[in-house]
C-alpha positions as CSV (number, residue, x, y, z in Angstrom):
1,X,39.4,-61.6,-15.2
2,X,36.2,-61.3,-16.7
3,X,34.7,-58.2,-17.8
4,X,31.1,-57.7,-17.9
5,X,29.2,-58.0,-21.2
6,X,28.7,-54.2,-22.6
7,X,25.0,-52.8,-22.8
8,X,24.3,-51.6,-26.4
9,X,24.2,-47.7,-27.1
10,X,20.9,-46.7,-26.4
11,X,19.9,-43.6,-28.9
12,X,18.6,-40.4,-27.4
13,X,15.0,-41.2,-29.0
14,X,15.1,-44.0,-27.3
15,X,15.8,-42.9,-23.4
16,X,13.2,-40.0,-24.4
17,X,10.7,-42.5,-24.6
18,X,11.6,-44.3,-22.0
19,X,11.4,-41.5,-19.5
20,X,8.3,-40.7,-21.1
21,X,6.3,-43.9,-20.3
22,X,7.7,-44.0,-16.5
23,X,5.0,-43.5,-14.4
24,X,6.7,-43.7,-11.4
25,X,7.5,-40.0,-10.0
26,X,4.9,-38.3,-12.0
27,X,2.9,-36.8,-9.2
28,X,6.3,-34.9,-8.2
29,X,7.0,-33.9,-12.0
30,X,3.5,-32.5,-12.3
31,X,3.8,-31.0,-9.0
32,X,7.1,-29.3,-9.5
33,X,5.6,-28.1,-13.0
34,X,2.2,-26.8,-11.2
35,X,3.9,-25.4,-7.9
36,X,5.7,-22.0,-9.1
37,X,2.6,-20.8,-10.7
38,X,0.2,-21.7,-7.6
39,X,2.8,-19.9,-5.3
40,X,3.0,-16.8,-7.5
41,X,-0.9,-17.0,-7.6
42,X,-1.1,-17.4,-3.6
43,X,1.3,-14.6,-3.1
44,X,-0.7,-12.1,-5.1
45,X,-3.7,-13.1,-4.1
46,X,-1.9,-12.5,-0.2
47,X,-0.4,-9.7,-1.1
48,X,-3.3,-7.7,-2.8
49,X,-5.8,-8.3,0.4
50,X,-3.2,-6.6,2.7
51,X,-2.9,-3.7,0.3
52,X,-6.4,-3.5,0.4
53,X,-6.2,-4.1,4.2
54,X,-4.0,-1.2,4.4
55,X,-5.7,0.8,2.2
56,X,-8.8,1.2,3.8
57,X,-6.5,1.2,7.3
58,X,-5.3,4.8,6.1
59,X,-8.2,6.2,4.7
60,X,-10.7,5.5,7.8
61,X,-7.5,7.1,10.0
62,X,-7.2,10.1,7.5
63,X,-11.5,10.4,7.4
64,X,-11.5,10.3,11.5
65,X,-8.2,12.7,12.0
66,X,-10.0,15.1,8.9
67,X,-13.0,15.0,11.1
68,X,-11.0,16.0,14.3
69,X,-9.8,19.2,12.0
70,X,-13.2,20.2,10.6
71,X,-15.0,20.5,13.8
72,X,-12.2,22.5,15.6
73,X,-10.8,19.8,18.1
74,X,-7.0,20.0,16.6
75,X,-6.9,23.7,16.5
76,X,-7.9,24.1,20.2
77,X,-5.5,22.3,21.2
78,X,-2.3,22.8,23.0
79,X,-0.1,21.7,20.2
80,X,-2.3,20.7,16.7
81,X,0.1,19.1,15.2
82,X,1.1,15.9,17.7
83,X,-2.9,15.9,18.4
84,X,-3.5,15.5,14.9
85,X,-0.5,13.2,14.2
86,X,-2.2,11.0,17.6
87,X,-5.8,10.7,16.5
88,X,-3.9,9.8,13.1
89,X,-1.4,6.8,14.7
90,X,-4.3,5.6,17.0
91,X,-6.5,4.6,13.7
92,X,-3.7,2.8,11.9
93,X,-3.0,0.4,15.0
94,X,-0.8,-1.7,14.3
95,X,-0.6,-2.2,10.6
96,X,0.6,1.2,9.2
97,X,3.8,2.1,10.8
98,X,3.3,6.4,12.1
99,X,6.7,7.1,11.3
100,X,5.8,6.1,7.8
101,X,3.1,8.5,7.0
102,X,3.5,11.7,4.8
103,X,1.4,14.6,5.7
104,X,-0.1,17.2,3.9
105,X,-2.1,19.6,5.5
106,X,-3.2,22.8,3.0
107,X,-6.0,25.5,4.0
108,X,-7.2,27.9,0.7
109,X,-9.8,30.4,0.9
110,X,-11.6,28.8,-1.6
111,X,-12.3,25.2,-3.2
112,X,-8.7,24.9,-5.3
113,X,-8.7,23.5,-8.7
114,X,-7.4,20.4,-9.2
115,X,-4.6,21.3,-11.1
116,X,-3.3,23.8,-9.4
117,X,-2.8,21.5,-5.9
118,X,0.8,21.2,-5.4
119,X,2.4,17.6,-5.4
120,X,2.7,15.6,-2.7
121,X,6.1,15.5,-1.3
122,X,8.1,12.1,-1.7
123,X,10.6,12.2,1.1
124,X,9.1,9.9,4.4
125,X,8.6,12.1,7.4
126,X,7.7,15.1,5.2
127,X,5.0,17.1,7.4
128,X,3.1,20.4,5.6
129,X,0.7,21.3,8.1
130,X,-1.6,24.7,7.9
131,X,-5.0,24.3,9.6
132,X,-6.3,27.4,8.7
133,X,-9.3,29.3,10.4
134,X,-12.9,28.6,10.6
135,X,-14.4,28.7,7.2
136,X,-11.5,27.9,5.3
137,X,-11.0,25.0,2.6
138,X,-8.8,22.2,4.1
139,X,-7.1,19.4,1.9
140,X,-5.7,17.0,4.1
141,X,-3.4,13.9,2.3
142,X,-1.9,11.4,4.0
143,X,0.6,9.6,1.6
144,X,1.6,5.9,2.5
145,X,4.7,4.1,0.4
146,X,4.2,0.5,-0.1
147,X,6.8,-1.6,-1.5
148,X,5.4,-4.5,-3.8
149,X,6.7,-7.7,-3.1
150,X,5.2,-9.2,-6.1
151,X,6.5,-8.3,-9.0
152,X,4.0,-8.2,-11.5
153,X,1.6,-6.6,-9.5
154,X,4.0,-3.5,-9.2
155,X,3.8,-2.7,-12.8
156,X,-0.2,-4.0,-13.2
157,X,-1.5,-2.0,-9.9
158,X,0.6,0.8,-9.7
159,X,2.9,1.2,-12.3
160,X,3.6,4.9,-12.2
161,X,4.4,4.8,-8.4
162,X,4.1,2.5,-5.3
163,X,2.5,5.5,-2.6
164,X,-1.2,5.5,-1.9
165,X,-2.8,9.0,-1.3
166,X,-6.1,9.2,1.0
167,X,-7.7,12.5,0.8
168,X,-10.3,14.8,2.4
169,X,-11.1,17.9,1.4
170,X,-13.9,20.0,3.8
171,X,-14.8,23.5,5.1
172,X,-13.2,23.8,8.4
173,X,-17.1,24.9,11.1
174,X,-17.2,27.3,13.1
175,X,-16.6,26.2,16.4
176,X,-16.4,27.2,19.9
177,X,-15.0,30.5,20.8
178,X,-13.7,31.1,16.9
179,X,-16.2,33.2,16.0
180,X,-17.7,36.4,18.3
C-alpha cells in the first residue's frame, strides 16, 4: 500500500497571496463587503420618508380638527370630545393608528408664555380636553410616539425623545348662538 506523496507546508504568506490573486468569486466578496452598508443606507432613506409621511399625516389632521374647534363646530356638538377625536381619526386614514394619538386640549384667557405650558403627558391614550368659550386662547397638541427602526437615526433625529408634537394655537370666533 502506497501512500500518496505529501504536499509541502505551504506558509501563511503564501495562501494570503494566493487568495489574494483569485479572481474567481470576487463579485460576491465585493458584494458581501458593499451590501450591509447599501441596506443600512436604503433603510434610512425608507424609514425617514415615512416619518416625514407621518409627520405631515398628523399635522394636516391636527390643522383641520384645530380648525373644527376655532370656528365653533366641536363645541356645538352633542358630545365635543368623540367629534373632535372623529374629524381627528378621519385625517390620519390609515397610516396613524387613533388609538395612538395623545391629546392635549388647553384653553387660557390669554396668549400663555411658552414656558409656563405644561408638558405633554407621556402615557398613550392620555386625553386633556378643555375647549373653552368664544374668545378664548386654545392650544391644541396632538403627540404621536414613533419607534425608530434604525438605529442611528434614533440618536441623530431625535435623540432626546421618539414623540412628535403638532401644534395650533388660535383664538376660539365667536360663533353661532355663543354670543347675544
Amino acid at each position: 500500500m502506497r501512500f500518496p506523496p505529501r504536499k509541502p507546508i505551504q506558509s501563511f504568506a503564501s495562501i494570503f497571496r494566493r487568495f489574494f490573486r483569485n479572481i474567481e468569486g470576487t463579485t460576491a466578496v465585493e458584494l458581501s463587503f458593499v451590501l450591509l452598508p447599501f441596506l443600512i443606507v436604503l433603510f434610512a432613506i425608507i424609514e425617514t420618508g415615512y416619518v416625514f409621511l407621518t409627520q405631515m399625516v398628523v399635522e394636516g389632521a391636527t390643522a383641520t380638527a384645530s380648525r373644527q374647534v376655532r370656528v365653533g363646530s366641536v363645541q356645538q356638538s352633542a358630545d365635543p370630545l368623540e367629534q373632535f377625536i372623529q374629524t381627528l381619526c378621519d385625517n390620519t386614514g390609515t397610516i396613524v393608528p387613533c388609538e395612538e394619538l395623545i391629546l392635549d386640549v388647553r384653553s387660557f384667557a390669554n396668549f400663555p408664555d411658552i414656558s409656563l405650558l405644561p408638558e405633554v403627558p407621556d402615557d398613550d391614550g392620555a386625553i386633556t380636553f378643555d375647549l373653552g368659550s368664544p374668545g378664548d386662547i386654545v392650544l391644541v397638541r396632538v403627540v404621536y410616539q414613533w419607534d425608530w427602526i434604525t438605529p442611528f437615526l434614533r440618536n441623530q433625529i431625535q435623540p432626546e425623545g421618539k414623540r412628535f408634537i403638532a401644534s395650533a394655537i388660535f383664538r376660539v370666533e365667536p360663533f353661532l348662538g355663543a354670543l347675544q
